[in-house]
C-alpha positions in Angstrom: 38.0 66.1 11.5 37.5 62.4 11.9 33.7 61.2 11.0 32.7 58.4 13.4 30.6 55.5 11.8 28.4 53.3 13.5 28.3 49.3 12.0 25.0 48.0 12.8 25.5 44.2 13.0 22.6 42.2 11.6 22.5 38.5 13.0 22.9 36.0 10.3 19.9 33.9 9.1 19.9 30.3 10.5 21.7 27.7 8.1 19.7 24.3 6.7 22.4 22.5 8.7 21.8 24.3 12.3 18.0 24.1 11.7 17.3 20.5 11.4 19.0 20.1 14.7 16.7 22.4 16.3 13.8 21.0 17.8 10.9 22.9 16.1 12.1 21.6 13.1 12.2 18.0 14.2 8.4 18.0 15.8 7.3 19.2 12.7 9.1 16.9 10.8 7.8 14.0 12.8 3.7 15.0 13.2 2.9 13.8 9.9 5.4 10.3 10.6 3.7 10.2 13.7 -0.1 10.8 11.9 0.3 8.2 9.2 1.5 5.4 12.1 -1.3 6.0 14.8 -3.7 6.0 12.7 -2.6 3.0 10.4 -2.4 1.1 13.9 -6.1 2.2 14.4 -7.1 1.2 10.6 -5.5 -2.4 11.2 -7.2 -3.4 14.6 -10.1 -1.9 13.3 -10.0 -3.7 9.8 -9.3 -6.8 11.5 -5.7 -6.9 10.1 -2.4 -8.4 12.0 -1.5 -5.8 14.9 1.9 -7.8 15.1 2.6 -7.3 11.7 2.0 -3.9 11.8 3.3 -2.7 15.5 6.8 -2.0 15.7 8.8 -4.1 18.4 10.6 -1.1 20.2 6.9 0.4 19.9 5.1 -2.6 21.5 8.1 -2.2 24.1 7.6 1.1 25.2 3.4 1.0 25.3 3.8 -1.8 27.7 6.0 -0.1 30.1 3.7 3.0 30.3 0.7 0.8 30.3 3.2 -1.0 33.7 2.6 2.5 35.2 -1.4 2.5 34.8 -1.6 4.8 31.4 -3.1 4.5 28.5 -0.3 3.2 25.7 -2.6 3.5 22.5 -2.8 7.7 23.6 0.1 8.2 25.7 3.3 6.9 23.5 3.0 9.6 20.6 1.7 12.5 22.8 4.9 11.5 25.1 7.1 11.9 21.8 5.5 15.6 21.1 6.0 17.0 24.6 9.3 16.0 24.4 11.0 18.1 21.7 7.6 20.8 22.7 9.1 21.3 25.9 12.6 21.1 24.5 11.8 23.9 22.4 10.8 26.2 25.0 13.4 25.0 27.0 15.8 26.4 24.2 13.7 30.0 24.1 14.4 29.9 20.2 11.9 31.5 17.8 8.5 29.4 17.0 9.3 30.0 13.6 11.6 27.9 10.9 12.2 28.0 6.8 9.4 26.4 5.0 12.1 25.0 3.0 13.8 22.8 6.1 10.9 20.2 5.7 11.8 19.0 1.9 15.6 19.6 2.7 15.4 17.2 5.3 13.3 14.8 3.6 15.7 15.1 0.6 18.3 14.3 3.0 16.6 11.6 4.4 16.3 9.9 0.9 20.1 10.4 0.4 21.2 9.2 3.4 19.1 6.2 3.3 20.4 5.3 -0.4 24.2 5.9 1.5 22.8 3.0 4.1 22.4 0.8 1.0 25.9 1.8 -0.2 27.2 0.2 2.9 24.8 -3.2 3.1 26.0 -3.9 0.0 30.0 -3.1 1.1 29.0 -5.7 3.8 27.5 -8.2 1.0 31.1 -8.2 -0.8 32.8 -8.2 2.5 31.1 -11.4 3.2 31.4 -12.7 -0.7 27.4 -12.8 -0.5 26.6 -10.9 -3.3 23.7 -13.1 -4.4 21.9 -12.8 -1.1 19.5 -9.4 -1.1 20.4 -7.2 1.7 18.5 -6.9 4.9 16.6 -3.8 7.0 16.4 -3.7 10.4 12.5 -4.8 11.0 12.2 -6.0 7.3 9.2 -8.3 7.2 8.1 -9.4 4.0 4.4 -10.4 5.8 1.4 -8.6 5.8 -0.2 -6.2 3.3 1.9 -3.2 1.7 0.2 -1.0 3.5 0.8 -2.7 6.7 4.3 -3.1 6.0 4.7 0.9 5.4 3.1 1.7 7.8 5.4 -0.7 10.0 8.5 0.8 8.5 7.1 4.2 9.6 6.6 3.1 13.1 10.3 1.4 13.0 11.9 5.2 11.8 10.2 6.9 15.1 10.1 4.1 17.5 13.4 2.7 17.1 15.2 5.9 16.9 13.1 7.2 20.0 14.4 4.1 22.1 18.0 3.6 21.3 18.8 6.8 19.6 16.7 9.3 21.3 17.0 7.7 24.6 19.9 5.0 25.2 22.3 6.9 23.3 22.5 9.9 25.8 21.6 7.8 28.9 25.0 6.0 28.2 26.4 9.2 27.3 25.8 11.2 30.5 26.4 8.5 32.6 29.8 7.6 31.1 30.7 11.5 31.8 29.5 11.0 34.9 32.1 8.9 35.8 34.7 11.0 34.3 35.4 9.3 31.3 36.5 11.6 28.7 33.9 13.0 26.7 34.8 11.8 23.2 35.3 8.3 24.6 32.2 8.4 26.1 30.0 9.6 22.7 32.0 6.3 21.0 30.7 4.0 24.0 27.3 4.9 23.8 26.8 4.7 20.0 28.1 1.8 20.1 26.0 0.3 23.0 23.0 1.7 21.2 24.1 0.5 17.8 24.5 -3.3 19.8 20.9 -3.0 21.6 19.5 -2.3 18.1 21.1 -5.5 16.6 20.4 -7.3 19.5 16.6 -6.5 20.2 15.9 -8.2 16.6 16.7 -11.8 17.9 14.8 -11.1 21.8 11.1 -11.4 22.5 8.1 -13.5 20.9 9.0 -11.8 17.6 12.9 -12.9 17.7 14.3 -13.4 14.6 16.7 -16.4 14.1 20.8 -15.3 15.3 22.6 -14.9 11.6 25.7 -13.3 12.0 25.4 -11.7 8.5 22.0 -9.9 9.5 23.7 -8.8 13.4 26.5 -6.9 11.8 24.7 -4.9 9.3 22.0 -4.1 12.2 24.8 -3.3 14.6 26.8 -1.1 11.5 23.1 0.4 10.1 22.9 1.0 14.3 26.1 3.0 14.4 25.0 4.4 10.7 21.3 5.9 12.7 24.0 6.8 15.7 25.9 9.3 13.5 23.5 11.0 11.7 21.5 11.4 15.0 24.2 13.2 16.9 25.6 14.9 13.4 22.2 15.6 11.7 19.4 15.2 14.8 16.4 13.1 15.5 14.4 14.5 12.6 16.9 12.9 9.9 18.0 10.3 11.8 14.0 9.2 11.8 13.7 10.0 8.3 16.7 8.5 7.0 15.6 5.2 8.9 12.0 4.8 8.2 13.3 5.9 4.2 15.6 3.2 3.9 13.3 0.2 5.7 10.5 1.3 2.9 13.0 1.6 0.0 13.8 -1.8 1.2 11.0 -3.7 2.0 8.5 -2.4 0.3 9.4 -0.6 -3.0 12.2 -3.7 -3.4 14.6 -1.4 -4.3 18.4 -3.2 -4.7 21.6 -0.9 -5.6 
């Protein structure tokens, strides 16, 4: 007599690396990025400080073309931000629930990923036989208080990564499947587009930086840098891991 036995198949618990692409994970990650900007806009206008200094270009960018539409940009932008991966979330029917321990994973990762950045500016610095000149950050300014410039390089990590990561990347992407080009081909296209309207938005506008060819490749490389961990990592890191390396940078000074 045979004995039949029944295997009861538990799912397996969610790994580190298939959470922080999930979008719960990434709103939470970005409320208190998103706190410490909004309000450090408010405490400058209202402390009589430099908005310029502290506003983020591809911020500033996108509050004017809501405002074009007749809304509100100092309310709207960041509340546009949160319904985004809210609604993505319960697009996705996925649990409301996550790993306490996602949050300091990914802002470990952040750190390391942004010191990896740093790796390859200074790659570019002997590449270039410029190893006396100091690296540069996308949005580095050196003006303005500290706090103003942290809370700049903040803004930079979600703003930035919101326009040309969050939004170019897979508007070039889908449209380049669209017209049947192959899908790997089309992923390479768009990150590099995005990675090339990152480098280029630097020198366009009232704000534009002088053209250095030096400064445009290590944008366009730290754009295809953002590019990968956004589509390897997600949105939450790729924020992180930008608005990390812009404060490393510019406002602890710190120089491999």
């Amino acid at each position: 007599m045979t004995t039949a036995t029944t295997t009861i198949e538990t799912p397996t618990p969610e790994t580190y690396w298939h959470q922080t692409r999930r979008p719960l994970p990434c709103l939470v990650f970005l409320i208190p990025l998103l706190t410490l900007y909004e309000v450090g806009l408010l405490w400058a206008t209202k402390h009589g400080g430099d908005l310029e200094t502290v506003q983020n270009g591809a911020d500033s960018w996108m509050r004017w073309a809501i405002e074009q539409v007749g809304f509100s940009p100092a309310y709207v932008m960041p509340f546009v931000i949160l319904l985004i991966f809210t609604f993505w979330q319960m697009w996705t029917r996925e649990p409301w629930k996550m790993d306490g321990e996602v949050m300091l994973g990914m802002l470990g990762e952040s750190l390391v990923l942004a010191v990896g950045l740093m790796v390859v500016g200074r790659v570019q610095d002997l590449a270039f036989n410029r190893i006396e000149t100091s690296q540069v950050v996308a949005s580095l300014s050196e003006s303005g208080t500290t706090v103003e410039r942290l809370v700049s390089f903040v803004g930079a990590g979600i703003y930035e990564e919101t326009l040309f990561r969050l939004m170019l990347l897979p508007a070039v992407y889908y449209c380049m499947t669209g017209l049947g080009i192959p899908s790997p081909i089309s992923m390479t296209l768009a990150m590099t587009a995005s990675a090339l309207a990152f480098a280029g938005a630097h020198h366009v506008g009232p704000m534009a930086e002088e053209f250095i060819w030096f400064n445009f490749i290590f944008r366009w490389v730290a754009g295809l840098f953002f590019a990968s961990v956004f589509v390897l990592r997600g949105f939450g890191i790729a924020v992180g891991a930008h608005a990390a390396y812009d404060i490393l940078v510019g406002v602890l000074q710190f120089q491999l």
